[in-house]
py3Dmol code that shows the C-alpha trace and the ligand (Angstrom):
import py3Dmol

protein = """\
ATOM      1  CA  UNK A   1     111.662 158.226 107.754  1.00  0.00           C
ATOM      2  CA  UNK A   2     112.848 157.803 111.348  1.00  0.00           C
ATOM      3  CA  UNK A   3     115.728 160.339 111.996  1.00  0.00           C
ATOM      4  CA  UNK A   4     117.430 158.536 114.859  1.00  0.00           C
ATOM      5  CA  UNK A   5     117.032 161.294 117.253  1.00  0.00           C
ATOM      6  CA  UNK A   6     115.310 159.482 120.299  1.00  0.00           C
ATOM      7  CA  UNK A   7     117.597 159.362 123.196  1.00  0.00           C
ATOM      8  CA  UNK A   8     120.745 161.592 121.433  1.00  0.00           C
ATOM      9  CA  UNK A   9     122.210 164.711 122.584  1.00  0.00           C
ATOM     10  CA  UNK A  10     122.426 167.810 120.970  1.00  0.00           C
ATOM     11  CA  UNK A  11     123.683 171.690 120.979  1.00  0.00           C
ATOM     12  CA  UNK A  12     122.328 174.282 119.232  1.00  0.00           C
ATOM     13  CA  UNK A  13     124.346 177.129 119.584  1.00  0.00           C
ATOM     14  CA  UNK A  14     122.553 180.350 119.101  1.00  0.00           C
ATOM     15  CA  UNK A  15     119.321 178.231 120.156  1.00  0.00           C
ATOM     16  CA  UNK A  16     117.536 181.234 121.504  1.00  0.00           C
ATOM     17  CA  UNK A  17     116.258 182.764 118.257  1.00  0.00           C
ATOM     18  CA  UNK A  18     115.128 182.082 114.853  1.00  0.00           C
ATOM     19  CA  UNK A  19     116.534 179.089 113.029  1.00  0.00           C
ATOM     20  CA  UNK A  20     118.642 178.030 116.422  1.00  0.00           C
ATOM     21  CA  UNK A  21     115.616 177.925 118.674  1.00  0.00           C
ATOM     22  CA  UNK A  22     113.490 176.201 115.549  1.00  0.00           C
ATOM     23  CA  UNK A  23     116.229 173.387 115.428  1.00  0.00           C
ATOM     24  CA  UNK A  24     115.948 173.199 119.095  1.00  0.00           C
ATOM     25  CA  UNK A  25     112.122 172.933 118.824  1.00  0.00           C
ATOM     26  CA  UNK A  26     112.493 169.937 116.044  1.00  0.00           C
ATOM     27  CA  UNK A  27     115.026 168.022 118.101  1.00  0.00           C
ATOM     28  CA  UNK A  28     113.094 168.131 121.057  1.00  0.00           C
ATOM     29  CA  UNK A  29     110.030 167.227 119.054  1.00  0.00           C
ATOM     30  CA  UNK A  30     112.401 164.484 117.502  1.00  0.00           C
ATOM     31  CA  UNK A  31     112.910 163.210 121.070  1.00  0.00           C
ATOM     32  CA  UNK A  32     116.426 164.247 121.298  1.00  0.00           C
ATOM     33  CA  UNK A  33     118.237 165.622 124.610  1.00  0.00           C
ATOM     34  CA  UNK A  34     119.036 169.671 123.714  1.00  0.00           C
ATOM     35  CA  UNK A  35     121.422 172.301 125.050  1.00  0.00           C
ATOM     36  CA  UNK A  36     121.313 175.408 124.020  1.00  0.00           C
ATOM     37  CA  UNK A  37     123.116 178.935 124.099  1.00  0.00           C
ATOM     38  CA  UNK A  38     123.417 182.374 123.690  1.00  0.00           C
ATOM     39  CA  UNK A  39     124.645 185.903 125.392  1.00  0.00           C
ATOM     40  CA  UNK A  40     121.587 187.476 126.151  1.00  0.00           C
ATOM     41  CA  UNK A  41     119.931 185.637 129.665  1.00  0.00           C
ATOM     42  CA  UNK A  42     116.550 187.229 129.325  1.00  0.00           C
ATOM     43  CA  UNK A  43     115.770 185.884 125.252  1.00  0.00           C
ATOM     44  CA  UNK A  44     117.125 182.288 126.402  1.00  0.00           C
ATOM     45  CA  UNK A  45     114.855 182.552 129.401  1.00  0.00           C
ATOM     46  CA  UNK A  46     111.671 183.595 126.657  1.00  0.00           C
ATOM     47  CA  UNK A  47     113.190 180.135 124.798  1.00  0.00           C
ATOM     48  CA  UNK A  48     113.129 177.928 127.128  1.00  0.00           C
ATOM     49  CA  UNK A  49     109.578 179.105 128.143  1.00  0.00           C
ATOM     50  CA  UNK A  50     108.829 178.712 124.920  1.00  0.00           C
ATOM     51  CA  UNK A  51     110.393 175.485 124.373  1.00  0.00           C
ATOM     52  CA  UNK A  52     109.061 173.373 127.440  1.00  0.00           C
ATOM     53  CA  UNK A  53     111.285 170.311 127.307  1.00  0.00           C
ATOM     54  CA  UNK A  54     111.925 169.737 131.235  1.00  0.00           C
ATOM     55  CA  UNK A  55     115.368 167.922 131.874  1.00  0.00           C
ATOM     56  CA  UNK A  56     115.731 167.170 128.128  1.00  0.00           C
ATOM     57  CA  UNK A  57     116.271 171.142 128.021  1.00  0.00           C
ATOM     58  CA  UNK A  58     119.872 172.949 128.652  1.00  0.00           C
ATOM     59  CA  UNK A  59     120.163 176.609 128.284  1.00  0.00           C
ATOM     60  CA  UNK A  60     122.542 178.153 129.503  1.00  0.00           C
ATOM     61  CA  UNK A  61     124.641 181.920 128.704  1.00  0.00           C
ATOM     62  CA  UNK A  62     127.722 181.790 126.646  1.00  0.00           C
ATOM     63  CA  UNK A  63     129.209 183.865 124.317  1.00  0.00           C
ATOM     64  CA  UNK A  64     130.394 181.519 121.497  1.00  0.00           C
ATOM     65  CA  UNK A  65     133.257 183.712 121.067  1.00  0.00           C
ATOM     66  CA  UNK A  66     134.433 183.390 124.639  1.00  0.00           C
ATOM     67  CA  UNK A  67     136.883 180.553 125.175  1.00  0.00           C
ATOM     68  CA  UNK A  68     136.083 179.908 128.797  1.00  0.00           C
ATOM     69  CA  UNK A  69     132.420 180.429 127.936  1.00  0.00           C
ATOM     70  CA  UNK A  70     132.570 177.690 125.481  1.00  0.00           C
ATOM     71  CA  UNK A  71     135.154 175.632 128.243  1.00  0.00           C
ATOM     72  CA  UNK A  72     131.945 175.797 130.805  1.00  0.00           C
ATOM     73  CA  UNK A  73     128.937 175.256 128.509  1.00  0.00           C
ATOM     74  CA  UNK A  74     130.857 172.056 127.440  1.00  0.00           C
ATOM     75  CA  UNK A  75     131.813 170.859 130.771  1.00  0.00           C
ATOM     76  CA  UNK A  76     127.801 171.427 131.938  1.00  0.00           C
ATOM     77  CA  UNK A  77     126.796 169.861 128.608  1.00  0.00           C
ATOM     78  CA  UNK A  78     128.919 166.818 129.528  1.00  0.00           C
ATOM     79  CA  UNK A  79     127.214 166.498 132.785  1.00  0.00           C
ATOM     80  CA  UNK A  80     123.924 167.150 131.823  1.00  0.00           C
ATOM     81  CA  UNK A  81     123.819 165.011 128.728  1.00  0.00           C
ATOM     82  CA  UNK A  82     126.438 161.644 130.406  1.00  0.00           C
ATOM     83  CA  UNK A  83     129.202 162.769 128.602  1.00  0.00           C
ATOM     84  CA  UNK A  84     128.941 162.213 125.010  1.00  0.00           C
ATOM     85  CA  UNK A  85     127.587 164.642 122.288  1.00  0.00           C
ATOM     86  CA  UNK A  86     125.928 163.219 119.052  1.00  0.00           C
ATOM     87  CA  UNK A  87     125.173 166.389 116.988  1.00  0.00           C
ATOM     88  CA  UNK A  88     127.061 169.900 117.408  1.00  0.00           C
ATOM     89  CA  UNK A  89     124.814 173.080 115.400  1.00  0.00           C
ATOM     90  CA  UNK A  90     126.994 175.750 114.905  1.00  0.00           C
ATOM     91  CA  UNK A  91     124.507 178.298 114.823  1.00  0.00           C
ATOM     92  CA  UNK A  92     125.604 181.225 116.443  1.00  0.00           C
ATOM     93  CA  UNK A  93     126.072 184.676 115.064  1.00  0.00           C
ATOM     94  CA  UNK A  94     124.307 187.124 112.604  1.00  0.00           C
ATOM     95  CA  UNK A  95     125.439 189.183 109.079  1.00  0.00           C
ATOM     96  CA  UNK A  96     127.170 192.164 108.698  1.00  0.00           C
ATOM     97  CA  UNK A  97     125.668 194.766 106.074  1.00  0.00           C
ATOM     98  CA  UNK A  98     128.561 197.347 104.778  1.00  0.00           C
ATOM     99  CA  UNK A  99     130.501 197.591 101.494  1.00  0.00           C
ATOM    100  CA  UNK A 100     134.135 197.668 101.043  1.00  0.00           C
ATOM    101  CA  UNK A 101     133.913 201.430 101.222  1.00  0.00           C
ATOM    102  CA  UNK A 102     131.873 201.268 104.888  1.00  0.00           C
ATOM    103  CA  UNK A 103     134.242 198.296 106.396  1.00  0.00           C
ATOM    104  CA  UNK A 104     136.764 199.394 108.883  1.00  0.00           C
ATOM    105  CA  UNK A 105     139.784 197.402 109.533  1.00  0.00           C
ATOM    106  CA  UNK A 106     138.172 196.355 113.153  1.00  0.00           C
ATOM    107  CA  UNK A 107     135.159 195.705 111.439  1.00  0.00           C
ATOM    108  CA  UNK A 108     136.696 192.917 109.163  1.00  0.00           C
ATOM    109  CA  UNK A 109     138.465 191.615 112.223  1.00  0.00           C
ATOM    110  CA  UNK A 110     134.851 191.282 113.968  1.00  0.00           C
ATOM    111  CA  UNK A 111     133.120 189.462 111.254  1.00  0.00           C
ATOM    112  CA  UNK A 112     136.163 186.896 110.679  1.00  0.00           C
ATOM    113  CA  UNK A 113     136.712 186.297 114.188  1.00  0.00           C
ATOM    114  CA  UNK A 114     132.396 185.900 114.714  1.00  0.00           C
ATOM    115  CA  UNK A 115     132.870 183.540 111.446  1.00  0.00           C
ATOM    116  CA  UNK A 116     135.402 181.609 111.662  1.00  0.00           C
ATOM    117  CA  UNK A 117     135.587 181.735 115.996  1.00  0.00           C
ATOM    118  CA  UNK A 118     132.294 180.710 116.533  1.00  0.00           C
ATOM    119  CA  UNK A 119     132.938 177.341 114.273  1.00  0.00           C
ATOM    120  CA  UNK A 120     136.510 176.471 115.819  1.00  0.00           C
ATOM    121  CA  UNK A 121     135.970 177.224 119.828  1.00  0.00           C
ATOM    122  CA  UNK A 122     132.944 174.738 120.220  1.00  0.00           C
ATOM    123  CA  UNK A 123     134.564 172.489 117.808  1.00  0.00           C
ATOM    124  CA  UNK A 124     137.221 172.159 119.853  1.00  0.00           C
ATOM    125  CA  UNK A 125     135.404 172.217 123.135  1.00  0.00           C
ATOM    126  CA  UNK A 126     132.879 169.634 122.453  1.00  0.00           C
ATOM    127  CA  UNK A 127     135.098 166.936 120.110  1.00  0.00           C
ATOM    128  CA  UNK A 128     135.951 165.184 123.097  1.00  0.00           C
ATOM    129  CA  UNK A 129     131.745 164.529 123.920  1.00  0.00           C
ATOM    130  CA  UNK A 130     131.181 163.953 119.964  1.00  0.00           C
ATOM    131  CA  UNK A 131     134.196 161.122 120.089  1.00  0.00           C
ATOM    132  CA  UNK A 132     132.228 159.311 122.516  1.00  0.00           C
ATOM    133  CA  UNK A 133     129.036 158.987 120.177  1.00  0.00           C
ATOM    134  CA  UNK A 134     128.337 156.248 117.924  1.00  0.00           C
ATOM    135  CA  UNK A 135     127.093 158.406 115.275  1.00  0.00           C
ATOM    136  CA  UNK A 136     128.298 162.032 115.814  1.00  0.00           C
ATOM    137  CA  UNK A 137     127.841 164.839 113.478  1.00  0.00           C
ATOM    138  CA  UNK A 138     128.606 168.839 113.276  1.00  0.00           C
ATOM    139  CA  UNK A 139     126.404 170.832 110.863  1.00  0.00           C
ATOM    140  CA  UNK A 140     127.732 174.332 109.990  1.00  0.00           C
ATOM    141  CA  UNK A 141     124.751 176.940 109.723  1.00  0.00           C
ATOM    142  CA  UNK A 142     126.235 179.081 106.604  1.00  0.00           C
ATOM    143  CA  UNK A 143     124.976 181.115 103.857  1.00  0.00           C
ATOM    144  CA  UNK A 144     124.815 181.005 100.364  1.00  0.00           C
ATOM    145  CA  UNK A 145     127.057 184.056 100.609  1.00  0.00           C
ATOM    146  CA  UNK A 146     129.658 181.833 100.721  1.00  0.00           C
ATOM    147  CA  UNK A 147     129.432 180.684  96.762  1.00  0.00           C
ATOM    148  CA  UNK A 148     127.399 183.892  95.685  1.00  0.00           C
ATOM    149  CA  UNK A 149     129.007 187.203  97.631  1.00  0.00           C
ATOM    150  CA  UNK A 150     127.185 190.273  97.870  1.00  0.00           C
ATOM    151  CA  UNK A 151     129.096 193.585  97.491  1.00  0.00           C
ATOM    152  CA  UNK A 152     126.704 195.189  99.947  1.00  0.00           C
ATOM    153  CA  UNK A 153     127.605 192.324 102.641  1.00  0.00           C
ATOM    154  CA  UNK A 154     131.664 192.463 101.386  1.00  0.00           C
ATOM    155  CA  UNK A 155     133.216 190.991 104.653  1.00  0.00           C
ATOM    156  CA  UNK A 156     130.629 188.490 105.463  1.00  0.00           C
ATOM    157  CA  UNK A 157     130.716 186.662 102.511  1.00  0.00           C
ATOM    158  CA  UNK A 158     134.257 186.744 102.128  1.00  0.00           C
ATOM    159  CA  UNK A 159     134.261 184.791 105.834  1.00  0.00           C
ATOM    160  CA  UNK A 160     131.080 182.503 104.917  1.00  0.00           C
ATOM    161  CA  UNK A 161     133.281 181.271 102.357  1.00  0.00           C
ATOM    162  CA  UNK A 162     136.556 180.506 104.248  1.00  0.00           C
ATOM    163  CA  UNK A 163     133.856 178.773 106.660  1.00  0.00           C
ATOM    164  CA  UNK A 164     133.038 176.638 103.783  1.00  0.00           C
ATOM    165  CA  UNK A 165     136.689 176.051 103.439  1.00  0.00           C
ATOM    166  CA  UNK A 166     137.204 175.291 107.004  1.00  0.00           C
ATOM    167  CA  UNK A 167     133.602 173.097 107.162  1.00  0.00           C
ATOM    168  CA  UNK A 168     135.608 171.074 104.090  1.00  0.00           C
ATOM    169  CA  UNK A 169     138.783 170.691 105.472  1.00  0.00           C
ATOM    170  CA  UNK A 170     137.283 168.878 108.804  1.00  0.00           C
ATOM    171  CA  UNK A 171     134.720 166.978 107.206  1.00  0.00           C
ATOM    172  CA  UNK A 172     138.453 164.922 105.717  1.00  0.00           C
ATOM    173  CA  UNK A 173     140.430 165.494 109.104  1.00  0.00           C
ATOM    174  CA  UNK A 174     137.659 163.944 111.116  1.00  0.00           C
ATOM    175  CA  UNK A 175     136.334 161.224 108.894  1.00  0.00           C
ATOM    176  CA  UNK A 176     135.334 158.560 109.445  1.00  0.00           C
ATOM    177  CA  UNK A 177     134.788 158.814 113.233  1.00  0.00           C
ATOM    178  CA  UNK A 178     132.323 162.663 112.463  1.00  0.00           C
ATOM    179  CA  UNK A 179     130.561 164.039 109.433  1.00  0.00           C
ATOM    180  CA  UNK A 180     130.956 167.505 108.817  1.00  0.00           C
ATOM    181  CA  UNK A 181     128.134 169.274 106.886  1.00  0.00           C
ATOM    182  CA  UNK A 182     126.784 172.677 106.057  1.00  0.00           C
ATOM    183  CA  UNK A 183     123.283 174.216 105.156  1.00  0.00           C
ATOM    184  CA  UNK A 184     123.882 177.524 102.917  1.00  0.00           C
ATOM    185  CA  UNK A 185     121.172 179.807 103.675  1.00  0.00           C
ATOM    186  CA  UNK A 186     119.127 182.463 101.731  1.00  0.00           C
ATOM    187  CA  UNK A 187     117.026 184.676 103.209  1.00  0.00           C
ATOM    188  CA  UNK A 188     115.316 183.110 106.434  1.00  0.00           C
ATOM    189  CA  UNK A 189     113.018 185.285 108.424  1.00  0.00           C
ATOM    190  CA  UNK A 190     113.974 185.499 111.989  1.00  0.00           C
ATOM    191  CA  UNK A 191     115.399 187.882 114.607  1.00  0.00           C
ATOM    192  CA  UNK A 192     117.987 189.219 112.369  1.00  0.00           C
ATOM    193  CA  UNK A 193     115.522 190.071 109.746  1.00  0.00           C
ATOM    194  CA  UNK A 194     112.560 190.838 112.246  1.00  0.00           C
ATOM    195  CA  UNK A 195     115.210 193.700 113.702  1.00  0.00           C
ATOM    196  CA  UNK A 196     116.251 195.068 109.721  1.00  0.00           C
ATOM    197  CA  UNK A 197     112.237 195.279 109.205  1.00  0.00           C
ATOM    198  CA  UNK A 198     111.803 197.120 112.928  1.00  0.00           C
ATOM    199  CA  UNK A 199     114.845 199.846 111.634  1.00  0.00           C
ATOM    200  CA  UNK A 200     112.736 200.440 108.378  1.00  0.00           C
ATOM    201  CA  UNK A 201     112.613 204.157 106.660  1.00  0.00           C
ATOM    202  CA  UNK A 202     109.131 203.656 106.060  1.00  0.00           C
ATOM    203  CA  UNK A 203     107.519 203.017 109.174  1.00  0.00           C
ATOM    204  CA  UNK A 204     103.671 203.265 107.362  1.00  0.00           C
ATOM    205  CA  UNK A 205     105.063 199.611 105.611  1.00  0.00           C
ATOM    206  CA  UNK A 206     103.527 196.438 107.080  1.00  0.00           C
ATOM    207  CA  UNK A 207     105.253 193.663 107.886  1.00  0.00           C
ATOM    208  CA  UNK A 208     103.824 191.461 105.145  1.00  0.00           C
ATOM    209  CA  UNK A 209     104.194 194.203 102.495  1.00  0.00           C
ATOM    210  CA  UNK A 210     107.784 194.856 103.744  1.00  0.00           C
ATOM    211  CA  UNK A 211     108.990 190.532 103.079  1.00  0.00           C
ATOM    212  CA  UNK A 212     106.823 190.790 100.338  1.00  0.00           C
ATOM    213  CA  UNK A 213     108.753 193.659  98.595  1.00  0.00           C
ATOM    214  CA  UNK A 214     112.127 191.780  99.770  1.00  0.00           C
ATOM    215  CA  UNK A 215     111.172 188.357  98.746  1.00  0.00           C
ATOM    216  CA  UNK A 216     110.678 190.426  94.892  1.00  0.00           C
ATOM    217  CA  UNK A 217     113.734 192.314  95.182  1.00  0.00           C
ATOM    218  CA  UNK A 218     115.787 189.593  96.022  1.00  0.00           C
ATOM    219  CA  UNK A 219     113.936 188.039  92.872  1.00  0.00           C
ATOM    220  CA  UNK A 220     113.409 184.752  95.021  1.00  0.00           C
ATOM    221  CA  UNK A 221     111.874 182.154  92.549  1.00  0.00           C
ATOM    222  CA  UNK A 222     109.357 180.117  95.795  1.00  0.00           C
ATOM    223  CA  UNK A 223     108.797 184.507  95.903  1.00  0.00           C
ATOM    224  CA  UNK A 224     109.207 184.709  99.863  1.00  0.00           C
ATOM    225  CA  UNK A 225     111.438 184.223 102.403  1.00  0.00           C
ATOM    226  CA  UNK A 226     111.865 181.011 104.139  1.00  0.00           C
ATOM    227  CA  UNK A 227     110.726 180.061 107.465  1.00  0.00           C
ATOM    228  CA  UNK A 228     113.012 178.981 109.940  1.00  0.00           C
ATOM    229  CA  UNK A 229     111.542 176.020 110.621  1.00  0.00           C
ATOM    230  CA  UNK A 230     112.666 175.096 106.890  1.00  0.00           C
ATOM    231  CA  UNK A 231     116.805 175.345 107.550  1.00  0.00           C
ATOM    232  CA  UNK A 232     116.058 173.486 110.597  1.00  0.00           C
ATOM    233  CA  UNK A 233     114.601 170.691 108.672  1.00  0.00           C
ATOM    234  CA  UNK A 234     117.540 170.370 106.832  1.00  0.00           C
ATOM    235  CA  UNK A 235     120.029 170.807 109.867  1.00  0.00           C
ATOM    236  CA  UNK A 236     117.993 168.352 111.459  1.00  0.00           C
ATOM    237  CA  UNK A 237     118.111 165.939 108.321  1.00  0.00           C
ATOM    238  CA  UNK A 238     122.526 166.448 107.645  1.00  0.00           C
ATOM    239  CA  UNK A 239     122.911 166.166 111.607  1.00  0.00           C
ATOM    240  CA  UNK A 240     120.935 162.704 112.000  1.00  0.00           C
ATOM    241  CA  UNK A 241     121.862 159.090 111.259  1.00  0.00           C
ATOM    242  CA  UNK A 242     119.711 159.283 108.426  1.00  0.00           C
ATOM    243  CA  UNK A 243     122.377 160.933 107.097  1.00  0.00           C
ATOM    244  CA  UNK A 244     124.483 158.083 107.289  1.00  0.00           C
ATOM    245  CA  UNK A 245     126.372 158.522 104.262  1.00  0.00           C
ATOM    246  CA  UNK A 246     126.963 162.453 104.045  1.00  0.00           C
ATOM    247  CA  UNK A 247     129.783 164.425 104.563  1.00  0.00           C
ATOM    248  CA  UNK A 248     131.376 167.029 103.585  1.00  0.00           C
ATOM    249  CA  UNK A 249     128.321 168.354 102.128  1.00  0.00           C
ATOM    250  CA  UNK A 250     126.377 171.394 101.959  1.00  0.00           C
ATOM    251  CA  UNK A 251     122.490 171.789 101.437  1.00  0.00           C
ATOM    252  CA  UNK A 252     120.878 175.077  99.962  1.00  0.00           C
ATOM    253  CA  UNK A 253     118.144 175.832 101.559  1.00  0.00           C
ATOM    254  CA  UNK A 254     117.412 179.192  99.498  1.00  0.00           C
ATOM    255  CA  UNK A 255     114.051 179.183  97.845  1.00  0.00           C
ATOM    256  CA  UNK A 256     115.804 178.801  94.690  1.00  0.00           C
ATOM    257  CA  UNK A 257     117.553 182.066  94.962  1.00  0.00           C
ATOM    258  CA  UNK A 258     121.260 181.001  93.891  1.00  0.00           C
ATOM    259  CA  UNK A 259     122.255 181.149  90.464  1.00  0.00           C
ATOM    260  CA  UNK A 260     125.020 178.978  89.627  1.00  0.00           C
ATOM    261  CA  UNK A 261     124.954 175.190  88.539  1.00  0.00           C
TER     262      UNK A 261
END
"""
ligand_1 = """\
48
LIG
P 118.692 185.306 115.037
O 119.189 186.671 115.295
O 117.228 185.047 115.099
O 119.426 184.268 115.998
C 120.796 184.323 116.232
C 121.090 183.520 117.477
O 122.511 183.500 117.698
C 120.497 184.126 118.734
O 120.101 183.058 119.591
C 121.643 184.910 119.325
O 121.452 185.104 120.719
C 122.792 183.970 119.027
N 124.128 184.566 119.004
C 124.598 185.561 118.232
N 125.876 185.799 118.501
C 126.236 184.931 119.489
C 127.427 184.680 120.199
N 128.541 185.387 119.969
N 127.435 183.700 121.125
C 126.318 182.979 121.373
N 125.155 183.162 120.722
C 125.127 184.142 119.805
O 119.242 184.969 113.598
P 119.097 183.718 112.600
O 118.279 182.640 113.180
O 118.738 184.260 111.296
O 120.621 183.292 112.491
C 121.113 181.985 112.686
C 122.365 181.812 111.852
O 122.008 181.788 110.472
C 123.373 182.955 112.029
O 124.673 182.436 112.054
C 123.156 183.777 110.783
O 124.255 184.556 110.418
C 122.843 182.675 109.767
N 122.193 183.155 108.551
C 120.921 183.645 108.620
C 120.294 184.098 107.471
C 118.896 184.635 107.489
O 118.407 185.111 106.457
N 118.202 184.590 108.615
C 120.984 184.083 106.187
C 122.294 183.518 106.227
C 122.870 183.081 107.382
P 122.116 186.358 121.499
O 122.038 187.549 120.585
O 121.328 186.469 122.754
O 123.533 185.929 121.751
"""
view = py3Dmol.view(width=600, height=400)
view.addModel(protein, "pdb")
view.setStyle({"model": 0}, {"cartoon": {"style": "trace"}})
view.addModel(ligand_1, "xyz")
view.setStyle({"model": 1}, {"stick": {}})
view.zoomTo()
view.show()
C-alpha cells in the first residue's frame, strides 16, 4: 500500500527520542519532508545525526509548551517546507508516576498544562500551514491511560483522557477540511522507559530481564513491550492519505494489554 508520503511535509514534535524520532525515521524513509523538535539541543543534534535526511530534515529547539517557541518553529517550518503542512504529530511530552496521595496541586497543574498545552499551542500555530494542504491530518500520540487509568499514574490519565476529549471535539470542528486522530499507547520502550530502567533498585538486573519482568507484570498478552517503531507505524498509517476516510479515531497500539470491549 502506497502511503502518499512522497513530497509532503511533516512535524514530529518530540522527534528527538523514541517513538517521535522513529516516526521521523519512517516519514523520511516514506519520502516525506520532516521537521522536528524538542528542548534539549544536544539529543536533537544525536537525531539528526542519526537521522541523515539533508534538506528534507528540520530540527530545530522548542519547548512545545512555549508559545513563542511554537510561534518560531512554525514560522521556520513554513519557510522551510513552502508554506503548507500536511501532517502535524503531537508527540511531545512524557508520564507522570505519583498517586493521588503523592500529587501536589502544582504537580496536577504541570501534567494538564504538558497534556492538554502541548496539543493546543502547535495546533494553533501550524493550522494555518495544514489549511493550505490538500490532504492534512493531526495525529494525537496518547495513551491507553486515557480509557483504562492507573491509580499509580492518577493525574496523567485523568489528562490523557480530556486529550481524548479534546482530540474528539476537533476531529468535528475541523472536518472536513483535517482529520483528527489518536494512537493510545501501552507500554513502548523508549527514552522514558530506558531512564525508569537506568533509576532501577536492583542495579545487578539486566536490561532484558528488567522488560521481561515488566512485560509479565503488566500481564501484556504479545508478553513484551512494544517497539517504537510499532506506534510509529500506526501514526504513520492515521496521518497519511491512506487514511482517507478516518477521523476522529483512535488506534491501540498496546500489545493487547487493554481490557475493555
Ligand atoms: P521519549 O522520552 O523517548 O521522547 C519524548 C520526546 O518528547 C523527546 O524528544 C523529548 O525531547 C520531547 N519532549 C518532551 N517534552 C517536550 C516539550 N515540552 N517540548 C518539546 N519536546 C518535548 O518518550 P516516548 O517516545 O515514549 O514518548 C512519546 C510520547 O508518547 C509522549 O507524549 C509520551 O507521554 C507518550 N507515551 C509513551 C508511552 C511509552 O510507553 N513509551 C506510553 C504512553 C504514552 P526533550 O526532552 O529534549 O524535550
Amino acid at each position: 500500500m502506497n502511503l502518499g508520503y512522497e513530497g509532503r511535509v511533516a512535524v514530529v514534535t518530540g522527534g528527538s527520542s523514541g517513538i517521535g524520532l522513529a516516526a521521523a525515521r519512517l516519514l523520511l524513509t516514506e519520502g516525506a519532508r520532516v521537521a522536528i523538535c524538542g528542548r534539549d539541543a544536544a539529543r536533537l543534534d544525536a537525531a539528526r545525526a542519526a537521522l541523515g535526511g539533508g534538506d528534507r530534515l528540520l530540527a530545530m529547539r522548542c519547548d512545545v509548551l512555549e508559545k513563542a517557541e511554537v510561534a518560531a518553529f512554525a514560522e521556520s517550518v513554513a519557510g522551510w517546507g513552502g508554506g503548507v503542512l500536511d501532517l502535524l504529530v503531537n508527540n511531545a511530552g512524557q508520564g507522570r508516576v505519583s498517586t493521588f496521595a503523592t500529587t501536589s496541586d502544582e504537580d496536577w497543574r504541570q501534567e494538564l498544562e504538558l497534556k492538554f498545552f502541548s496539543q493546543v499551542l502547535p495546533i494553533r500555530a501550524f493550522r494555518p500551514l495544514l489549511d493550505k494542504s490538500d490532504a492534512p491530518a493531526i495525529v494525537g500520540v496518547n495513551s491507553l491511560l486515557a480509557v483504562q487509568p492507573e491509580r499509580h499514574m492518577v493525574c496523567t490519565s485523568a489528562a490523557r483522557a480530556g486529550v481524548q476529549s479534546l482530540l474528539k471535539s476537533l476531529a468535528g470542528e475541523f472536518a472536513p477540511r483535517i482529520r483528527v486522530n489518536s494512537v493510545l499507547l501501552g507500554l513502548v520502550e523508549s527514552g522514558q522507559w530506558q531512564r525508569r530502567f537506568e533509576a532501577r533498585a536492583d542495579k545487578a538486573e539486566t536490561r532484558e530481564a528488567w522488560f521481561a519482568r515488566l512485560a509479565r507484570e503488566k500481564g501484556i498478552p504479545l508478553e513484551r513491550l512494544g517497539q517504537p517503531e510499532e506506534p510509529a507505524r500506526a501514526i504513520l498509517f492515521l496521518g497519511s492519505p491512506a487514511a482517507s476516510y478516518i477521523t476522529g479515531a483512535s488506534l491501540e497500539v498496546s500489545g493487547g494489554v487493554s481490557r475493555h470491549i
